[in-house]
C-alpha positions as CSV (number, residue, x, y, z in Angstrom):
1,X,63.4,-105.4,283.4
2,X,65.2,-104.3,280.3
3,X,68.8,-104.0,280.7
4,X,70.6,-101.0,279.7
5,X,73.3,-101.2,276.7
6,X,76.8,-100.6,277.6
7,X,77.6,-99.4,274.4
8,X,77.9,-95.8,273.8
9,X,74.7,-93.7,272.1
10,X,75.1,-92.8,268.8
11,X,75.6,-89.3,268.4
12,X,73.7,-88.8,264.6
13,X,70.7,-87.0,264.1
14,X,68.3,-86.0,261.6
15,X,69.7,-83.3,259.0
16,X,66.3,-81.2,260.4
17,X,67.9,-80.8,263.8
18,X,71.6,-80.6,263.0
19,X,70.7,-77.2,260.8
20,X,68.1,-76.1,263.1
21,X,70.9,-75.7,265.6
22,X,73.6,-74.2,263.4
23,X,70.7,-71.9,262.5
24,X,70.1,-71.2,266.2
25,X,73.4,-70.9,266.9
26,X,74.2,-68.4,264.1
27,X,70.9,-65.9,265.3
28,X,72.3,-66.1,268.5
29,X,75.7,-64.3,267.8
30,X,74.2,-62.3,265.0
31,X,72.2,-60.8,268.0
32,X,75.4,-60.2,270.1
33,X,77.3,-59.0,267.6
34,X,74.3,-56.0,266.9
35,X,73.7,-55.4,270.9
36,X,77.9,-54.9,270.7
37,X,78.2,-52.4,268.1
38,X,74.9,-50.2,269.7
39,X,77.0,-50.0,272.9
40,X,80.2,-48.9,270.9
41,X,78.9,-46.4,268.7
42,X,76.4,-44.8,271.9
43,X,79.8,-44.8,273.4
44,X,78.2,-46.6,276.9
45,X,79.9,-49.9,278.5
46,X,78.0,-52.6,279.6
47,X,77.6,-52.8,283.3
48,X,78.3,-55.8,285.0
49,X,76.3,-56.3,287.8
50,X,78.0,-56.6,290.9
51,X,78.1,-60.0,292.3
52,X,78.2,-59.0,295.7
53,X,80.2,-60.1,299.2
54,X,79.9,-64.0,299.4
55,X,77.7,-64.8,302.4
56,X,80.2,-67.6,303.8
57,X,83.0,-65.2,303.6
58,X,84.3,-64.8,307.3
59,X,84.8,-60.9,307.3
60,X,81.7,-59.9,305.4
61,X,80.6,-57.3,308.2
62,X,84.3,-55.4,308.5
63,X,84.0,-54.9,304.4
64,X,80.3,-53.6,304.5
65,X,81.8,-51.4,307.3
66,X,84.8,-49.8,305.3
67,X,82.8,-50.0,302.2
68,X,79.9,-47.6,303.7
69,X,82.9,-45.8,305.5
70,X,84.2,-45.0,301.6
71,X,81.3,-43.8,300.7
72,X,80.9,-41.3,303.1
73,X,84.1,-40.1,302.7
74,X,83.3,-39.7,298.8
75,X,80.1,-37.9,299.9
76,X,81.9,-35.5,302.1
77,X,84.7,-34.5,299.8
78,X,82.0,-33.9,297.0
79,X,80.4,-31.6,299.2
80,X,83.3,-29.8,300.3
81,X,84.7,-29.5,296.4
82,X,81.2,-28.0,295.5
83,X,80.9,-25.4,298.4
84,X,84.7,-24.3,297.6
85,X,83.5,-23.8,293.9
86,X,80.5,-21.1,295.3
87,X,82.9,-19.3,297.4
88,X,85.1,-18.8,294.3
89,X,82.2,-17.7,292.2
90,X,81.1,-15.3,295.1
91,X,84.7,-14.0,295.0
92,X,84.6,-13.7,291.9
93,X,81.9,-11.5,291.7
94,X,83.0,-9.0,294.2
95,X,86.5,-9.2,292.4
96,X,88.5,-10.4,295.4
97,X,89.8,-13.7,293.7
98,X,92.0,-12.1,291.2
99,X,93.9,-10.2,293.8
100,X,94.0,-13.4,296.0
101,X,95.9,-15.1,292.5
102,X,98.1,-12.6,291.6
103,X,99.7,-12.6,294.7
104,X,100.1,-16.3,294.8
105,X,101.1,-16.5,291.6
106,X,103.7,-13.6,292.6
107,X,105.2,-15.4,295.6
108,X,105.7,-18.8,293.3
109,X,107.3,-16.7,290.2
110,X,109.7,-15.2,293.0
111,X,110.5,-18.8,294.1
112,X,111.1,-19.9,290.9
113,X,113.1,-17.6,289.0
114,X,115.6,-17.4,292.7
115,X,116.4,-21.4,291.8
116,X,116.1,-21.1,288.1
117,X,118.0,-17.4,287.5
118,X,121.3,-19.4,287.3
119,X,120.6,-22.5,285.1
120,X,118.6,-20.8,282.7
121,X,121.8,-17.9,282.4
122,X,124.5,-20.6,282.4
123,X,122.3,-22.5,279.4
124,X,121.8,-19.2,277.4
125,X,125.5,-18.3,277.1
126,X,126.9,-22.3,276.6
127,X,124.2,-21.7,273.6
128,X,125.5,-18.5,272.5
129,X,129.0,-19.6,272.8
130,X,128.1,-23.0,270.8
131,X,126.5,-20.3,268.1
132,X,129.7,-18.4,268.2
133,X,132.1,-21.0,267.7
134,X,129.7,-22.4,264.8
135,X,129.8,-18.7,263.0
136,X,133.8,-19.1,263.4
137,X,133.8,-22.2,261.5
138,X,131.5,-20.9,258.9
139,X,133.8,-17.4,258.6
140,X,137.1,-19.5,258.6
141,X,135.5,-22.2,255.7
142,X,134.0,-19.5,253.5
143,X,135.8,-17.8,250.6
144,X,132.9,-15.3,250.0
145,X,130.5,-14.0,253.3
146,X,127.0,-13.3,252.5
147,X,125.5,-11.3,255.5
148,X,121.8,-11.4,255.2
149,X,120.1,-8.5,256.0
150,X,116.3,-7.1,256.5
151,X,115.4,-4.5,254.3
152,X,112.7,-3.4,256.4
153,X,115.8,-2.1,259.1
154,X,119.0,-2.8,257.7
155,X,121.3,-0.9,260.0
156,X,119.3,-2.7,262.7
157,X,119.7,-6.1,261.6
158,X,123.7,-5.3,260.3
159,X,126.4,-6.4,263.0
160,X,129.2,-4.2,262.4
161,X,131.9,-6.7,264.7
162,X,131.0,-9.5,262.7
163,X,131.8,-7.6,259.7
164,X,135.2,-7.0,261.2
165,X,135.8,-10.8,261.9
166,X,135.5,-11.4,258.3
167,X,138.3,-8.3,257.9
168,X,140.6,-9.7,260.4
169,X,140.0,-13.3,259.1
170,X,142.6,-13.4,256.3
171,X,143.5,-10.8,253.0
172,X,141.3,-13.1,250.6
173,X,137.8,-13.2,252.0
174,X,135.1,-11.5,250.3
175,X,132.1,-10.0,252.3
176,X,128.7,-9.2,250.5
177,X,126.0,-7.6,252.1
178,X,121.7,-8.8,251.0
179,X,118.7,-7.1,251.4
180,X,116.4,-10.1,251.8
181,X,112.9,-9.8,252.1
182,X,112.3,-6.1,249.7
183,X,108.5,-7.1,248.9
184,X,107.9,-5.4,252.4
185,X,109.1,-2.3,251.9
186,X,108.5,0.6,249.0
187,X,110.7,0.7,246.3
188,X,111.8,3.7,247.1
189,X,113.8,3.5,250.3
190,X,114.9,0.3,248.3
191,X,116.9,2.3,245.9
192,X,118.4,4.5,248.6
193,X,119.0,1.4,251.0
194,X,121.0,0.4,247.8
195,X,123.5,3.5,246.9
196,X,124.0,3.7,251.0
197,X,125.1,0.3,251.0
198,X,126.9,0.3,248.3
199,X,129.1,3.0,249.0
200,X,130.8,0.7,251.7
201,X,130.0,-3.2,250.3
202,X,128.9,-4.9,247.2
203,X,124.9,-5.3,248.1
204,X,122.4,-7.2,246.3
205,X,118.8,-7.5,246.4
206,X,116.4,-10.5,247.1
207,X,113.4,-12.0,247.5
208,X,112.9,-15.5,249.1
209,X,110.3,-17.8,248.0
210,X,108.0,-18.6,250.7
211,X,105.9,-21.6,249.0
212,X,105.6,-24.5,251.1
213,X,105.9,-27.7,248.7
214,X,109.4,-29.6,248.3
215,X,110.1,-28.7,244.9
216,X,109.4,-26.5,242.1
217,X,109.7,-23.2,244.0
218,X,108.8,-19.8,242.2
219,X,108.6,-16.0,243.1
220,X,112.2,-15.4,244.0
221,X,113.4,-12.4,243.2
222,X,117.7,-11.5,242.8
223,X,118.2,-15.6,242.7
224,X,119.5,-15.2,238.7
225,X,121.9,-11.6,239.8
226,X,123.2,-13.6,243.1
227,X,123.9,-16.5,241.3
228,X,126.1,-14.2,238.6
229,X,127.7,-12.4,241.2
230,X,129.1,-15.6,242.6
231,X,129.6,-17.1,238.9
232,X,132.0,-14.0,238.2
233,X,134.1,-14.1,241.6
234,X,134.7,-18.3,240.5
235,X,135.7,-16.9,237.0
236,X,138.1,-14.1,238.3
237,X,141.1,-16.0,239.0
238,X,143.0,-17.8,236.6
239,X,141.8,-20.9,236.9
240,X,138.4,-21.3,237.6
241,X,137.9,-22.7,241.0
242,X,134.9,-23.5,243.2
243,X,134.1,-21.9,246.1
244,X,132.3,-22.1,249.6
245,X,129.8,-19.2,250.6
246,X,129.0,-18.3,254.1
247,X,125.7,-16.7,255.3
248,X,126.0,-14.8,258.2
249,X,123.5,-12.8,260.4
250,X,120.9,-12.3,263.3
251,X,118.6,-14.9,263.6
252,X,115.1,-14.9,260.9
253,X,116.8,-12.9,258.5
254,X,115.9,-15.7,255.8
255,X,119.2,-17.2,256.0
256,X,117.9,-20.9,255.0
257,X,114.8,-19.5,253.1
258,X,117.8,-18.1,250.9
259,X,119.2,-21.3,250.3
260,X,116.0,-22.9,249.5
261,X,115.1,-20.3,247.0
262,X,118.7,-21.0,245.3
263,X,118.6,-24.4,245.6
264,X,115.1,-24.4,244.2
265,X,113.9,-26.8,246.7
266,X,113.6,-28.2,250.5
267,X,116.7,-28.4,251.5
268,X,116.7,-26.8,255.3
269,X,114.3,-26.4,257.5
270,X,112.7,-23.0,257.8
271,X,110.1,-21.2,260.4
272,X,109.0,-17.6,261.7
273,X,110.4,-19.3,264.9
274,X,113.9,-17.6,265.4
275,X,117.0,-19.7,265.9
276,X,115.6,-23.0,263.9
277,X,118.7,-23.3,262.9
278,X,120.9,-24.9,265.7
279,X,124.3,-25.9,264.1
280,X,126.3,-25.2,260.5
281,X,124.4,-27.0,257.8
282,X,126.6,-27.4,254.4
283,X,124.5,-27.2,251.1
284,X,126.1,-27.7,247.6
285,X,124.7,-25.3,245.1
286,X,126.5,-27.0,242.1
287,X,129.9,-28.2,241.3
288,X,131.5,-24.9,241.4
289,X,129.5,-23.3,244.9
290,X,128.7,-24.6,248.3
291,X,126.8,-23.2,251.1
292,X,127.0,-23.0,254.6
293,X,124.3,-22.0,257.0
294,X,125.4,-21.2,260.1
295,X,123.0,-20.4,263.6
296,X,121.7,-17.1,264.3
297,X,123.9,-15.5,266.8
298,X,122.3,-13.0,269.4
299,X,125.7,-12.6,271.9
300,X,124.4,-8.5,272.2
301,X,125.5,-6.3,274.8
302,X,124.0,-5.1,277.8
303,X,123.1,-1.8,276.6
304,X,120.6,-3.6,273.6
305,X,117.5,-3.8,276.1
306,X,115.4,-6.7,275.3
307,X,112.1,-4.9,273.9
308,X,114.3,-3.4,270.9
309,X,115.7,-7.4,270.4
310,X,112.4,-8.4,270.1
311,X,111.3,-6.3,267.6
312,X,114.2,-7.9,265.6
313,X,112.6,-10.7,266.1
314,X,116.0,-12.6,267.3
315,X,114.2,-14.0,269.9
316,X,111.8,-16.3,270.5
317,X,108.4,-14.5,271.6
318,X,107.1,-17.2,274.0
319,X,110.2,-16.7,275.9
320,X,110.1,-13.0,276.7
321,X,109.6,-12.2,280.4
322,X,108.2,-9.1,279.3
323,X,106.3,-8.7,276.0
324,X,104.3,-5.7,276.6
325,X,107.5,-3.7,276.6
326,X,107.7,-4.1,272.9
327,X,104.2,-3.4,272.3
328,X,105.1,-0.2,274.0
329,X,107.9,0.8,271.4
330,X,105.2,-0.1,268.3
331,X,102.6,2.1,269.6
332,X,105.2,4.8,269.9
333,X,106.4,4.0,266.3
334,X,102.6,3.7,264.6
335,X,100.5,5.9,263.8
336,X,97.0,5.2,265.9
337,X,94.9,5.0,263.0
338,X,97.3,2.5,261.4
339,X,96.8,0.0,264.5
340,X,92.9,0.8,264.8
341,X,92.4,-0.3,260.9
342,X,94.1,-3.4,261.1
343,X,92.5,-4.8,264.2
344,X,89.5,-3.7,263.7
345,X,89.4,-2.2,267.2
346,X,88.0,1.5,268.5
347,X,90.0,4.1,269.1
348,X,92.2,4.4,272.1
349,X,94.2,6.8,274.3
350,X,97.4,7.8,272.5
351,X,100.8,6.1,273.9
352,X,98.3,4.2,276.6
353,X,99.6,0.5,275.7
354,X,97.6,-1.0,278.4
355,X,93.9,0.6,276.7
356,X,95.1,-0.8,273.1
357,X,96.0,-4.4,274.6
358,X,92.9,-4.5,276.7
359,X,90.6,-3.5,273.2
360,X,93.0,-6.1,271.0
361,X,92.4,-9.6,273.9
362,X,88.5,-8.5,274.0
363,X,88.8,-8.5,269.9
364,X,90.7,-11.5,269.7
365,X,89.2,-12.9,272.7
366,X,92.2,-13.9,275.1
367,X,90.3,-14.1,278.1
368,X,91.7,-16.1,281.5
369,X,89.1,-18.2,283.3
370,X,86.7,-15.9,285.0
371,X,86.4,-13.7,282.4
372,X,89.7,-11.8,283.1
373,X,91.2,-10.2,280.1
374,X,94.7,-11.6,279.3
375,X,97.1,-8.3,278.2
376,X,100.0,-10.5,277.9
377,X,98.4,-12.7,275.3
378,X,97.2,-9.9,273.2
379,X,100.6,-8.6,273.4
380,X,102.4,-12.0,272.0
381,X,99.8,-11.3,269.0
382,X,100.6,-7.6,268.6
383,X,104.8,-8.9,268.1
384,X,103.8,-11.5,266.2
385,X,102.5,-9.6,263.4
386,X,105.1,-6.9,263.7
387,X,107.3,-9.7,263.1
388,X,105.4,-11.2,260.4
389,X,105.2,-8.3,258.6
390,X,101.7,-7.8,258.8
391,X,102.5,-4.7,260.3
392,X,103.9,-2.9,257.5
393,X,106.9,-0.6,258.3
394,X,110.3,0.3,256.7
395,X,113.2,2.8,257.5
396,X,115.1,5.2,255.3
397,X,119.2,5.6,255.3
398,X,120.9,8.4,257.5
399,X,122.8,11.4,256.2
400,X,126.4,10.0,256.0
401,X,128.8,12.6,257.7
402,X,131.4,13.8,255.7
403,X,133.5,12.8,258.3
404,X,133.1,9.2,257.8
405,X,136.0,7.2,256.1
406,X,135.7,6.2,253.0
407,X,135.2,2.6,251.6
408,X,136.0,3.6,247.9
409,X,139.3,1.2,247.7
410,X,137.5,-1.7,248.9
411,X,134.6,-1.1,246.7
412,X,137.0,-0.8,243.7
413,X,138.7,-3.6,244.5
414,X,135.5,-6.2,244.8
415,X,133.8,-4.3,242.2
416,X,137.0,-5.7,239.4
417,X,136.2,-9.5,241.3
418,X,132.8,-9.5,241.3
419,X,132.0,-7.9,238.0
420,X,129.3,-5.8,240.2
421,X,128.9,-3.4,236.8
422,X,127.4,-5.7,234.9
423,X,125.3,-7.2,238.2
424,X,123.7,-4.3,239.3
425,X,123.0,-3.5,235.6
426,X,120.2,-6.7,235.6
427,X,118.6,-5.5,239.4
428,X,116.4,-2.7,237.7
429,X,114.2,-5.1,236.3
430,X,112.9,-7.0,239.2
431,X,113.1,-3.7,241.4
432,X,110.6,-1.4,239.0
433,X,108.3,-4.1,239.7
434,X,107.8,-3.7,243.1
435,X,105.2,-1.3,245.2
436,X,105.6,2.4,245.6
437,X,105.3,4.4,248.9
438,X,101.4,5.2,247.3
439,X,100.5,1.2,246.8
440,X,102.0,1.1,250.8
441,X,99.8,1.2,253.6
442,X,103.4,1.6,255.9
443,X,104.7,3.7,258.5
444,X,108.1,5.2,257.9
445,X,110.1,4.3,261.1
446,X,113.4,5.6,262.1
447,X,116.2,3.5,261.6
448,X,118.1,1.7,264.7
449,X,121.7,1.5,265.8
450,X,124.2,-1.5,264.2
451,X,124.7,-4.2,266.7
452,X,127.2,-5.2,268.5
453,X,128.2,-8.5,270.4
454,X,129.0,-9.0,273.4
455,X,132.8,-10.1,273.4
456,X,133.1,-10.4,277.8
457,X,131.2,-13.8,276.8
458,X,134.2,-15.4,275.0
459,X,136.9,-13.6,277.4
460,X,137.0,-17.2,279.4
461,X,137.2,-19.2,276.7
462,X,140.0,-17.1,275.2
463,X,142.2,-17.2,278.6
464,X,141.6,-21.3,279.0
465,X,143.5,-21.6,275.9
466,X,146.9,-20.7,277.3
467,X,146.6,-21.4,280.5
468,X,145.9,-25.4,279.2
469,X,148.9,-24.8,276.6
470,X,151.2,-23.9,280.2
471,X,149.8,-26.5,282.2
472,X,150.6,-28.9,279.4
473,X,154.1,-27.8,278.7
474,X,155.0,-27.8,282.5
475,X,152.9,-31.2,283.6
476,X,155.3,-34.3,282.0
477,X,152.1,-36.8,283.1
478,X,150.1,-34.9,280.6
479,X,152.7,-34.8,278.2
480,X,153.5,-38.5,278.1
481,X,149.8,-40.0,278.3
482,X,148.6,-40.7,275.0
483,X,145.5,-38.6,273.6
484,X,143.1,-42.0,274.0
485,X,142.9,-40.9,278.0
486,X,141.5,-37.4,277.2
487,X,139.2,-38.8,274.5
488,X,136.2,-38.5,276.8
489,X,137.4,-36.3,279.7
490,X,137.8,-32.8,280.5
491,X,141.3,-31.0,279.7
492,X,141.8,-30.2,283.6
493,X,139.4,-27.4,283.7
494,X,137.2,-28.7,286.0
495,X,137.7,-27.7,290.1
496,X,138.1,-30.8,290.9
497,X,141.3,-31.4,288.5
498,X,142.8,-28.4,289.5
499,X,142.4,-29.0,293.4
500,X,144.0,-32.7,292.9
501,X,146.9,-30.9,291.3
502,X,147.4,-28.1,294.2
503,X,147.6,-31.7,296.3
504,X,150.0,-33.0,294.3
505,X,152.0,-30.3,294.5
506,X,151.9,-30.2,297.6
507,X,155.6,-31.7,299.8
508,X,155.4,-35.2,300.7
509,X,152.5,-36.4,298.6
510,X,152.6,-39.1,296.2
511,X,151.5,-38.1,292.4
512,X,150.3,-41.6,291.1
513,X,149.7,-39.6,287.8
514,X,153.7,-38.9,287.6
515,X,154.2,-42.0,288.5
516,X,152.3,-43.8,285.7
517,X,153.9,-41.0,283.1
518,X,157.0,-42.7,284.4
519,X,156.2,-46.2,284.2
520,X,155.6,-45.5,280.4
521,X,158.3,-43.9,279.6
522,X,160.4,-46.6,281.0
523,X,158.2,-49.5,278.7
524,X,158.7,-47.4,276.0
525,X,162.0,-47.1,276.6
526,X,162.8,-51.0,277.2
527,X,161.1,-52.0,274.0
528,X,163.2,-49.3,272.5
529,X,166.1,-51.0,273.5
530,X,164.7,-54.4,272.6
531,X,163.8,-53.6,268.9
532,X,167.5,-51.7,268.6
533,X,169.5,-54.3,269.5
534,X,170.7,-56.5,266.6
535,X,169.6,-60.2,266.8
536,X,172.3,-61.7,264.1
537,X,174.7,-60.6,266.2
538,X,177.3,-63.1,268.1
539,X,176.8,-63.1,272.0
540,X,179.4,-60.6,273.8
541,X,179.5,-61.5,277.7
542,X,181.0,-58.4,279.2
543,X,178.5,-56.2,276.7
544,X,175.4,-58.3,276.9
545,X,175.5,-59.9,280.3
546,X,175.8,-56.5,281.7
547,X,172.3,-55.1,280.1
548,X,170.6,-58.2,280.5
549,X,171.4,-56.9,284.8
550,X,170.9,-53.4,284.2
551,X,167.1,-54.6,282.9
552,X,166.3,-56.9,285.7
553,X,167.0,-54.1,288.3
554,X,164.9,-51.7,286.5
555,X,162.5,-54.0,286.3
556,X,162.8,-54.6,290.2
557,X,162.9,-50.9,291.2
558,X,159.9,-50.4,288.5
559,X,157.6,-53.3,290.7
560,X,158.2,-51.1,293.9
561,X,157.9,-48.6,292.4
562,X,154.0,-50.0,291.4
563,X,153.4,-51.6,295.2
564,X,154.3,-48.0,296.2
565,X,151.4,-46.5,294.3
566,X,148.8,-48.6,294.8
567,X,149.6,-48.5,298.9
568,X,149.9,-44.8,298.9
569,X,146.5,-43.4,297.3
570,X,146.1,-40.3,298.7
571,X,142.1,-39.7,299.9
572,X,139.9,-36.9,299.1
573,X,139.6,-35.9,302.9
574,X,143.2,-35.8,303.9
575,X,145.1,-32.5,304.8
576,X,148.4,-31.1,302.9
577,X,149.6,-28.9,305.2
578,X,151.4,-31.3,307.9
């Protein structure tokens, strides 16, 4: 027998083989690679096949149990979920379901706005404040207030206690009112929005530019007059100095569109949305003007209702509780025929808001599932393009009353500042350019009220002042701590800083705060002492020995002083009253 060799085989083989099985090899994942990319673009996963419960395994039969248990259950619950989908559709049909939802839907709202109420008021007037104190800063920093108007309803978008802020602010600031936005309205009431402004304020026309791109913005009208108007106010002093200009006014009057048509590019950021703006933004024009921008503020009384707001578009549409009260005023203000043409609707009962909103959701087609029409939809669409202007409307000035006072001084006054002569003088250009009451397909609305704000609001934050300037003065522990302990605390307004100082004040309780005060003033007093005395002196025993004793027994009444502290904590559950 032929013994085996104990050396290892040789591993060559012929060049024929060694290809055929790259070649193999290489078909092989060509054909998994294809297979792959079918699955992935038919969008289906491989299925692995299921091995299965291992016959050895020792609880095989419990699984197969619980697994045909699952599958009953899945069975069952698919069954249930499809009968509970035909006795909806039956409901449906005999119109019981939407009954059934709105009064669910009622008994959640009701549950919702009782815990909600509160924390949405309290974070409505800490943003109106924050608004307010923001339109402070801007009137206080400006030397010359624009307040941006729309020349669709200038009285309604004018705030006549703002104006009076910038009165009361100081003898040299300058107020100007703007008409923004005068493509939408004829120029016509224009002209006459002009000469009744103007009999109070200097008031200047404009158009913003309302391209989209970054740079290289055109079709802004009253850019080159504003621009002079603030040019000659710079000149009109001596010395030609630069100055910081304000714009003030409800939110979406085209405050930062202004900017970005004077600035000739994207600068802020600008929307339909009202109250985009959120805090002062500083801009600078050139090396003789700056800009601020400040926030919208809508801090109105309680006697503005909310659908008249709205139609001011000074707040946000989304967020109305109610929008078809709005819709309500529009229909009242339009003419039928005006509202029919541009939705392309049929007519509709006169003054009936709920016929138009039904015809405008089946038009649009804001339907909720089921069919059911959604009226409050179609009403968000209806304010939208009131807001928008696609609704076309505009005012005309009241008769003034002879009555009135007259605003001739201060007219005559900015008028020798601002050069307004020679201003007004290059407005007819641009202004015979725009559309007549014929070229207008708008409804002549009356004009609304001036605004004004609501002061209650501040009254808090007006009567904190003092009353932390008293506190202050009378307190020596807030007197002596240095201003790094209040860095991130409150300046005891809080409850619970003013119940731990009705315990303090209390007899026989310990104030640890005093008692730090105190231990400060007494280091700063020692190293007073330390750094006064002279060190070239010569020694003097009855003079030095003397305060070298009176300092060790202040530092000894100062250490049991400390012990006494930090042993006498008072709780948060103890009583005052012994």
């Amino acid at each position: 027998m032929v013994k085996k060799s104990k050396k290892s085989k040789s591993k060559r083989v012929s060049l024929k083989k060694k290809y055929k099985i790259i070649r193999k090899v290489r078909e092989h994942n060509r054909k998994k690679t294809k297979e792959a990319k079918k699955l992935r673009l038919s969008g289906k996963k491989k299925v692995e096949k299921d091995p299965g419960i291992p016959n050895d395994w020792p609880f095989k039969e419990q699984e197969l149990k619980a697994l045909e248990a699952r599958r009953a259950k899945a069975i069952e619950e698919l069954e249930q979920k499809k009968a509970e989908r035909k006795e909806r559709a039956r409901k449906r049909k005999l119109g019981l379901l939407e009954d059934e939802d709105n009064s669910k839907l009622s008994e959640m709202d009701s549950l919702n706005d009782s815990n909600d109420f509160a924390a949405v008021g309290e974070t409505r007037d800490s943003s109106d404040r924050a608004f307010y104190k923001d339109l402070v800063k801007v009137i206080e920093a400006s030397d010359v207030l624009l307040e941006v108007l729309d020349a669709r309803d200038p009285l309604g978008t004018r705030c006549v206690d703002i104006e009076k802020m910038v009165m009361k602010a100081g003898p040299d600031k300058r107020l100007v009112l703007l008409l923004n936005k005068i493509d939408l309205v004829p120029k016509e009431a224009l002209e006459k929005w002009l000469k009744y402004l103007r009999e109070e304020l200097p008031t200047v026309a404009f158009k913003c530019s309302t391209q989209q791109q970054r740079s290289n913005l055109s079709d802004c009208l009253g850019a080159d007059t504003l621009l002079k108007l603030l040019k000659n106010y710079s000149r009109s002093h001596e010395i030609k100095k630069s100055i910081t200009v304000g714009l003030i006014g409800l939110p979406n009057v085209g405050k930062s569109s202004l900017i970005n048509s004077l600035k000739r590019c994207h600068v802020v950021n600008v929307g339909a949305t009202p109250g985009l703006t959120r805090s002062m933004q500083e801009v600078h024009l050139d090396k003789n003007v700056k800009l601020l921008d400040c926030p919208g503020v809508v801090m109105l009384k309680s006697q503005e209702n909310d659908a008249s707001i709205a139609l001011k578009n000074c707040k946000r549409i989304e967020k109305l509780d109610d929008p078809i009260s709005p819709v309500k005023e529009i229909i009242k203000l339009c003419q039928p025929e005006q509202l029919v043409t541009h939705y392309k609707i049929g007519s509709f009962k006169s003054g009936n808001v709920d016929d138009f909103l039904l015809k405008v959701a089946t038009v649009r087609g804001k339907l909720k599932k089921g069919g059911i029409v959604d009226i409050a939809a179609a009403a968000r669409i209806v304010l939208h393009d009131w807001n928008e202007g696609k609704i076309e409307y505009y005012t005309m000035p009241p008769n003034r009353d002879q009555g009135e006072p007259s605003e001739a001084k201060i007219v005559s006054e900015f008028s020798k500042e601002f050069n307004i002569d020679e201003v007004y003088n290059t407005e007819s250009s641009y202004i015979g350019s725009l559309k007549s009451v014929d070229d207008f397909n708008a409804v002549e609305v009356p004009s609304s009220c001036p605004l004004n704000l609501d002061e209650t609001m501040l009254e808090d934050e007006t009567q904190m002042k003092p009353a932390e300037q008293g506190e202050g003065a009378g307190n020596p522990a807030e007197v002596d701590e240095p201003m790094e302990d209040h860095a991130g605390k409150s300046k005891g307004n809080s409850a619970a800083s003013r119940q731990n100082e009705k315990l303090y004040a209390a007899d026989g309780m310990l104030n640890t705060k005093l008692k730090r005060a105190e231990k400060k003033k007494r280091k700063k007093a020692k190293k007073a002492l330390a750094s006064s005395d002279p060190m070239d002196d010569d020694y003097d025993f009855k003079v030095d020995y003397f305060k070298k004793g009176d300092a060790m027994d202040a530092e000894e009444s100062q250490s049991e002083d400390d012990e006494q502290v930090n042993s006498e904590v008072p709780m948060s559950g103890i009583q005052v009253n012994e």
